[in-house]
N, C-alpha and C positions, 0 to 999 in steps of 0.2 A: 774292184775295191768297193764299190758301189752298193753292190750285191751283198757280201759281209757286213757293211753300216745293217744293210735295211735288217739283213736278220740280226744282229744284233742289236737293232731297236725293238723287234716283235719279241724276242727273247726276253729282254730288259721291262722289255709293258708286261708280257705274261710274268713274267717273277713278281712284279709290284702286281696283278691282278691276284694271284696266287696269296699272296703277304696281306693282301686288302682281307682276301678270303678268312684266310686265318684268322687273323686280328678279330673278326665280326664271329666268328665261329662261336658254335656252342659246345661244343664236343671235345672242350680241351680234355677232360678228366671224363670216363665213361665209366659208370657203377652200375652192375645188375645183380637184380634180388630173383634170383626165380627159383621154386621152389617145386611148380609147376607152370605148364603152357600158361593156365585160365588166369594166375595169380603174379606172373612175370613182370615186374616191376624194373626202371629203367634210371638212371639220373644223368645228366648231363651238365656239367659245370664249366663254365666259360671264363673268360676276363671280364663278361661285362652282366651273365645274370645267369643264375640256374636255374635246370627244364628238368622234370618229370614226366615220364610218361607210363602209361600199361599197357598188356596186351589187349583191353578193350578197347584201346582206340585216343582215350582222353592225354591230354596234354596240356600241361601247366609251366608256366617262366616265369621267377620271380627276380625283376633284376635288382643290383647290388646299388641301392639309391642311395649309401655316402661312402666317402672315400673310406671315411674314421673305422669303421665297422671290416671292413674288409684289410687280408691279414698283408704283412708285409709283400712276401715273395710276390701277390700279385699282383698291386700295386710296381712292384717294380717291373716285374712284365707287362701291365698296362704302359709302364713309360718308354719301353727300350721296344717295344713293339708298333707305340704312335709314331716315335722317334722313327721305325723303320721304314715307316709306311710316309712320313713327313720326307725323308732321304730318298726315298724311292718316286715318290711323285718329281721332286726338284730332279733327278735323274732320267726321268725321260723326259724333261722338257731342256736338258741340257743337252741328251741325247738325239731330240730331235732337233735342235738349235746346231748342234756340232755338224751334221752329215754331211757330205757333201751336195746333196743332191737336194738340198734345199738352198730357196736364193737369202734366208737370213742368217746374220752371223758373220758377215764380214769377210775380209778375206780366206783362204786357204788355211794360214799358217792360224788364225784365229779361229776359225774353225776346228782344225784340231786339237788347240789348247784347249777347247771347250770339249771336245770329245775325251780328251782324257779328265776333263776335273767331272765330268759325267760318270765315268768308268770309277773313281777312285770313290764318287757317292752312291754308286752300288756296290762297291764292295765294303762302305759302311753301311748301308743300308742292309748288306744281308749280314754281317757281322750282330747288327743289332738284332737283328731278327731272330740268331742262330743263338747269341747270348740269351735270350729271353723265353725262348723254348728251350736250351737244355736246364734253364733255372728251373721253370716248369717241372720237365724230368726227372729232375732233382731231385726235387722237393717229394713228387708223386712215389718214385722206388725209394726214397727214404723211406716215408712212412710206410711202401710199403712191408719195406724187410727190416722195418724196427718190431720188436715182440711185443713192445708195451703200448703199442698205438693199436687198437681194437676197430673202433670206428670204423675205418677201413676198409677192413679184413671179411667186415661182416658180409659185405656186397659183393665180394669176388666169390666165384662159385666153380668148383670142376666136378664133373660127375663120375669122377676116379674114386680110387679104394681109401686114398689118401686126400682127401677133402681139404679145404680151408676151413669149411662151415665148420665140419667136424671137430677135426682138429684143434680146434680156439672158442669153443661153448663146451667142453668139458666141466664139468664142475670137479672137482677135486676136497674132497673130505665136507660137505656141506658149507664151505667157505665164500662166501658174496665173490663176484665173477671176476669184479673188476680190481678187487683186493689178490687175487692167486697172481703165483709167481709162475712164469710164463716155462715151458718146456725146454730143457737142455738141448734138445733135439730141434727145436724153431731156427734155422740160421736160413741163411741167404740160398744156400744148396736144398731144402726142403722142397722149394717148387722147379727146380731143374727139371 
C-alpha cells in the first residue's frame, strides 16, 4: 500500500509541477507570420505577457501591467488557473501529511481522512485547471472559425493551394477590406 501512496504522491507533485508550468507559460496562443525563412515573424501570447520573436534571433515580452486592459476570458483563466495551482500545492502537502509512511498526521484512520480530502483537492484542482484551458480553447477556435474576426487569420499560414492568407486579403470590387462581406464558402469545414 505503501508503494501506491508514494507514487501517487510523485504523480500528484508532477501534475501540480506540470499546472505551475502552464500557468507561467507563454505559449498559450501561438501566431506565425512567415512569408519567408529570413522575414518569419512569431507571437506568443500568455496569461500573464506577450512575446515576439524573428528568425533573426531577437525577442521581445511585453507584459499585461493592469488587470482593466486585459479582456475578460483571461482574466478568468488567470483565476481558475491560480485557483488550480493554489488547490494543487494545499494537495500535496495534504498528500504528504495523509501517507502512511510518514510519522505526521495522527493516527491511521486520520491519516486517511486526510488522504482523501487531499484526493478530492486534486481533483478540484484539475477541474479548475481543465475549466480554464478549454475557456482558452474556446475562445481561440471561435475567433478562429468566426469569418468576420480578421485579425487572426492574418498570422496562420498553410503553404497549400487553398491558403488562409490568400483566401481572406482578397479585395473584391475595390471595396475597403475590412467593409467586404466575408465568402459563402468560409465555414468551419474550409480548413479540414
Amino acid at each position: 500500500m505503501s508503494r501506491a501512496q508514494i507514487s501517487a504522491l510523485v504523480f500528484g507533485v508532477g501534475g501540480f509541477g506540470a499546472l505551475v508550468a502552464a500557468t507561467a507559460s507563454n505559449e498559450w496562443k501561438v501566431t506565425t507570420r512567415a512569408s519567408s525563412v529570413i522575414t518569419a515573424t512569431w507571437v506568443y501570447q500568455g496569461l500573464w505577457m506577450n512575446c515576439a520573436g524573428n528568425a533573426l534571433g531577437t525577442f521581445h515580452c511585453r507584459p499585461h501591467f493592469t488587470i482593466f486592459k486585459v479582456e475578460g476570458y483571461i482574466q478568468a483563466c488567470r483565476g481558475l488557473m491560480i485557483a488550480a495551482v493554489s488547490l494543487g500545492f494545499f494537495g500535496s502537502i495534504f498528500a504528504l501529511f495523509g501517507m502512511k509512511c510518514t510519522k505526521v498526521g495522527g493516527s491511521d484512520k486520520a491519516k486517511a481522512k486526510i488522504a482523501c480530502l487531499a484526493g478530492i483537492v486534486f481533483i478540484l484542482s484539475g477541474l479548475c485547471s481543465m475549466t480554464g484551458c478549454s475557456l482558452y480553447a474556446n475562445k481561440i477556435t471561435t475567433e478562429f472559425f468566426d469569418p468576420l474576426f480578421v485579425e487572426q487569420k492574418m498570422g496562420y499560414t498553410y503553404n497549400g493551394a487553398t491558403s488562409v492568407m490568400s483566401s481572406r486579403t482578397k479585395y473584391h470590387g475595390g471595396e475597403d477590406f475590412k467593409t467586404t462581406n466575408p465568402s459563402k464558402q468560409f465555414d468551419k469545414n474550409a480548413y479540414v
